[in-house]
C-alpha positions in Angstrom: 240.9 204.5 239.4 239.1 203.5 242.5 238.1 200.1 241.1 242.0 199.1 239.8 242.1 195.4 239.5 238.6 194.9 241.0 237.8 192.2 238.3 241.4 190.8 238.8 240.8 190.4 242.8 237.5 188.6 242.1 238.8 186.2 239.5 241.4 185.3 242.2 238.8 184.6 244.9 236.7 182.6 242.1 239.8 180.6 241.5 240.6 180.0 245.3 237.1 178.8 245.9 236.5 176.3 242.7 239.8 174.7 243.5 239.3 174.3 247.2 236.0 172.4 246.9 238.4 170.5 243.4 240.8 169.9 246.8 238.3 168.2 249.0 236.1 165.8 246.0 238.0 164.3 243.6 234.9 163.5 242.4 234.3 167.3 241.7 237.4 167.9 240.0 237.5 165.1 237.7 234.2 166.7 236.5 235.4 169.9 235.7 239.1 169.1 234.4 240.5 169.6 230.9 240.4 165.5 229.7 240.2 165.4 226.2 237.7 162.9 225.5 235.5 164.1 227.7 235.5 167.5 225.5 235.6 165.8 221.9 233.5 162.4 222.8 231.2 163.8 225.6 230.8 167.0 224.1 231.0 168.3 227.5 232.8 171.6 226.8 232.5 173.7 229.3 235.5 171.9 230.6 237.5 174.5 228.6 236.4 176.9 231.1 236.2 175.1 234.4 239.2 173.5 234.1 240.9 177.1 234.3 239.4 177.4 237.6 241.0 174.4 239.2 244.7 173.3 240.4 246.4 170.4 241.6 247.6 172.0 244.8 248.0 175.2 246.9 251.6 175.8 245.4 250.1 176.0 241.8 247.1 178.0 243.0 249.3 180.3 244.6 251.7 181.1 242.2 249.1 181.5 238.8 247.0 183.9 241.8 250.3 185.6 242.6 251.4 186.2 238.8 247.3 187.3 238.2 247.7 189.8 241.0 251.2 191.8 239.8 249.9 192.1 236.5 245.8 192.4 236.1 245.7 196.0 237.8 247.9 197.7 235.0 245.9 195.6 232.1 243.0 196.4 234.2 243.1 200.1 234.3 244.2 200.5 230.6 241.5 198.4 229.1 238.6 198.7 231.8 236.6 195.7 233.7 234.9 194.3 230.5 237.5 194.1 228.5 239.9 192.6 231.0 237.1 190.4 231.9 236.9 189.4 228.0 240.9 189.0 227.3 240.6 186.8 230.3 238.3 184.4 229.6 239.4 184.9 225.5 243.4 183.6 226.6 241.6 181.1 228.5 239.7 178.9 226.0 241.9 179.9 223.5 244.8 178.3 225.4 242.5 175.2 225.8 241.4 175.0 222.0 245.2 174.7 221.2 245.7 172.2 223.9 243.2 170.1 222.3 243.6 170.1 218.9 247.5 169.5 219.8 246.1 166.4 221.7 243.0 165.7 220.0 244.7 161.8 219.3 245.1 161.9 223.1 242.1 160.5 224.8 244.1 160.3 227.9 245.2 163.8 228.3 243.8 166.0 230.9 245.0 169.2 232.6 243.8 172.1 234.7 245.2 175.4 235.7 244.6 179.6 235.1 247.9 179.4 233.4 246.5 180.1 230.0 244.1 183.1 230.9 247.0 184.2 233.0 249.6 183.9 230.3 247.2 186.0 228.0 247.0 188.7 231.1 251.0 188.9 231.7 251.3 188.7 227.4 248.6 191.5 227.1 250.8 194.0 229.2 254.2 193.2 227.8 252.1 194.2 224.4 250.3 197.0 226.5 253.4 198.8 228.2 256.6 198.6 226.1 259.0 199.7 229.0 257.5 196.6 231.2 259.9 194.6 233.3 259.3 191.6 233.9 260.4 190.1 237.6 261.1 186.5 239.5 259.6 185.8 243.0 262.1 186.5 245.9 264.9 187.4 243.3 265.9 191.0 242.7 266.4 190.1 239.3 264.7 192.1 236.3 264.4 191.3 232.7 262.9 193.4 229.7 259.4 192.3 228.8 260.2 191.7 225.0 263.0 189.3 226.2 260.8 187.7 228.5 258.1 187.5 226.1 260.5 185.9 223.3 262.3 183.5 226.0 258.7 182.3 227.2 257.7 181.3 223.4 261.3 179.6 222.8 260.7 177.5 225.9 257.2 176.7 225.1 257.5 175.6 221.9 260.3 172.9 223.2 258.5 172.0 225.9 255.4 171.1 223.2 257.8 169.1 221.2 259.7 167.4 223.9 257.3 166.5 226.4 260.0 166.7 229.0 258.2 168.3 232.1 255.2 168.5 233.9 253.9 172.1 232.7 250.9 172.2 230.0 253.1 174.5 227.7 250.4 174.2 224.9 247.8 175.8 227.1 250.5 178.4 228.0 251.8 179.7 224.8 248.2 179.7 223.0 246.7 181.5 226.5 249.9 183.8 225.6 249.7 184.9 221.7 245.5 184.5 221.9 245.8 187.1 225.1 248.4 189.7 222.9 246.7 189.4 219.9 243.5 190.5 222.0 245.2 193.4 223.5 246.7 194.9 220.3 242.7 194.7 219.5 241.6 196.5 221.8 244.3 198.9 221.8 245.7 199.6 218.0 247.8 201.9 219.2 250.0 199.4 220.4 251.2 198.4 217.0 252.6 201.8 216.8 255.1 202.3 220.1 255.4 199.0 220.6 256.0 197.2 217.2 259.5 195.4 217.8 257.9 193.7 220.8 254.5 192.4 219.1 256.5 190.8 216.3 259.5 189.4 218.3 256.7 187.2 220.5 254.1 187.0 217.7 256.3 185.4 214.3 257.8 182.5 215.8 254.7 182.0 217.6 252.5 181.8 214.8 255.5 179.9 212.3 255.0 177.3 215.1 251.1 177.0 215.1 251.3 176.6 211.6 253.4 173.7 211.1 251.6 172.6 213.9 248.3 172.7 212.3 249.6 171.7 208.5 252.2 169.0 209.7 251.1 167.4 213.1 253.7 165.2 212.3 256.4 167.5 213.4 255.2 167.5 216.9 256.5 164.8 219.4 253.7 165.2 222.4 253.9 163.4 225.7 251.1 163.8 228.2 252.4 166.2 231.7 250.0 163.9 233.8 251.0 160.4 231.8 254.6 159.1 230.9 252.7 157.9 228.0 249.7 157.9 226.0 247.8 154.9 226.0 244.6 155.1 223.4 246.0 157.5 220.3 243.5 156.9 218.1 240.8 158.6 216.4 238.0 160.0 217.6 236.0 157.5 216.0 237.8 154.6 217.9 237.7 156.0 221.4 234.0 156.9 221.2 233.3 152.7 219.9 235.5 151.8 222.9 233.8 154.4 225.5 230.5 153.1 224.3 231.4 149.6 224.5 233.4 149.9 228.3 230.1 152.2 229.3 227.5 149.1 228.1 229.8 146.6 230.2 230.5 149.3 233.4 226.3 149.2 233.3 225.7 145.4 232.9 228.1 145.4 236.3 226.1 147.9 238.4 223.0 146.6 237.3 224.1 142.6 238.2 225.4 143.9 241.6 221.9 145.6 242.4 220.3 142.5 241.2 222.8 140.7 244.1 223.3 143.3 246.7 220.6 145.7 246.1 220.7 149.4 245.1 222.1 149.7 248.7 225.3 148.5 248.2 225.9 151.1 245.1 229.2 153.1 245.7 228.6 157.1 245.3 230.7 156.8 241.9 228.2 153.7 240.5 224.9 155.6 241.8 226.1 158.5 239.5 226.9 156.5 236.4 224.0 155.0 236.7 222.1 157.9 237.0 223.9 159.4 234.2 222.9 156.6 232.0 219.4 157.4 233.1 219.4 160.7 231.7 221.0 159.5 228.2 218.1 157.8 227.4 215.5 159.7 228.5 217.2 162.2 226.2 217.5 160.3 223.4 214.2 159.5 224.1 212.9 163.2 224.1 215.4 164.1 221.1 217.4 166.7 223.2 221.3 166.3 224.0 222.5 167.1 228.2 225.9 167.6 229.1 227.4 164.2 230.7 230.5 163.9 233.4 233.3 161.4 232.5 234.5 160.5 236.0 238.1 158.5 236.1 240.4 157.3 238.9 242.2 160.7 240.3 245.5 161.1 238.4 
């Protein structure tokens, strides 16, 4: 038991480091955020997985780092470093996957956060350890897991449909079910002492995905980072309109060189430029490279 949340600890000095250097560039961090249309347009996905690794501010570092901490060395120790490692990177880009196909008519939308991959952790030992209680920082207040577990889901799927408040519930509750679903995998047994729990957090979870998948219709999605969305259109449209502001964005860096010289480039235009660069010499050689959508800092 010597190496007890070793994977855990490392995750959360991973995290601490990625969103320190997302801190001081914004430059960095709008490269590695969840933003929709970079992912389905740009096909740059490992944005599901950096994004995970960067937060807005030391508060919502701490607090995802803090919640990683109290739980990861119980999950740890039952399922052993690999597996932990896997159910955390599993609720991770699950958590994103549902994000975006609830937002995939939302070019606009971007997030970042461990909140997913950490949901999955805290979800995997309230499925993990049936007598689990579940506590609230600086409060000595204590709830049972299964209620906790059942509460979370209830709140999540408003929050999805409202829109109301600035926490990326979609990443949340799929990070949640995708990181339970992952334990009880791993660890059948589960199923058998712990059966009430599993189904109280996992039937309304999955009733919910499915009208959410069969009638998108039902959903009424605001953006946490937007008070509204501003391009919801198709995939088709927004990639026309990214192509066409790209051609113009170009023809404007190109005229300013032609005026200024390459000299008076900004470090935002030398990159575009250079990106655009390495479009065509791909299209040129037949082989795809991954491309950085950088917007204003949000």
């Amino acid at each position: 038991m010597e190496d007890i949340a070793f994977i855990g600890i490392t995750l959360m000095i991973i995290n601490a480091l990625f969103s320190y250097m997302g801190f001081k560039s914004d430059l960095f961090f709008d490269s590695y955020k969840f933003e929709v249309d970079s992912i389905l347009i740009g096909k740059d996905y490992k944005r599901l997985v950096t994004s995970g690794f960067l937060h807005v501010g030391w508060a919502h570092l701490a607090f995802n780092m803090f919640s990683l901490y109290f739980f990861s060395e119980v999950v740890e120790w039952l399922l052993g470093w690999s597996n932990f490692l896997l159910l955390y990177f599993v609720s991770l880009v699950g958590g994103n996957l549902f994000a975006l196909f609830i937002h995939r008519n939302h070019g606009d939308y971007s997030a970042v956060g461990a909140s997913g991959a950490v949901s999955g952790v805290i979800f995997a030992s309230i499925a993990l350890f049936p007598g689990i209680e579940i506590g609230f920082f600086l409060l000595p207040l204590y709830i049972p897991g299964w209620l906790y577990g059942v509460l979370y889901v209830l709140i999540s799927i408003y929050g999805i449909k409202s829109g109301r408040d600035n926490i990326g519930h979609e990443a949340h509750l799929g990070g949640a079910i995708i990181g339970m679903a992952t334990a009880v995998a791993m660890q059948p047994s589960a199923l058998d002492y712990n059966t009430r729990t599993i189904l109280l957090i996992a039937v309304p979870t999955i009733i919910f995905m499915y009208f959410a998948i069969t009638r998108p219709q039902m959903l009424l999605i605001d953006n946490y980072l937007f008070r509204t969305h501003k391009n919801e259109y198709s995939i088709e449209h927004r990639y026309n309109a990214k192509k066409s502001n790209r051609a113009k964005e170009i023809d404007e860096i190109l005229d300013k060189i032609r005026k200024k010289g390459i000299g008076s480039l900004t470090q935002k235009e030398k990159q575009v430029l250079d990106e655009y660069a390495d479009g065509k010499k791909s299209n040129t050689s037949g082989s795809g490279s991954g491309n950085f959508q950088h917007k204003p800092p949000v």
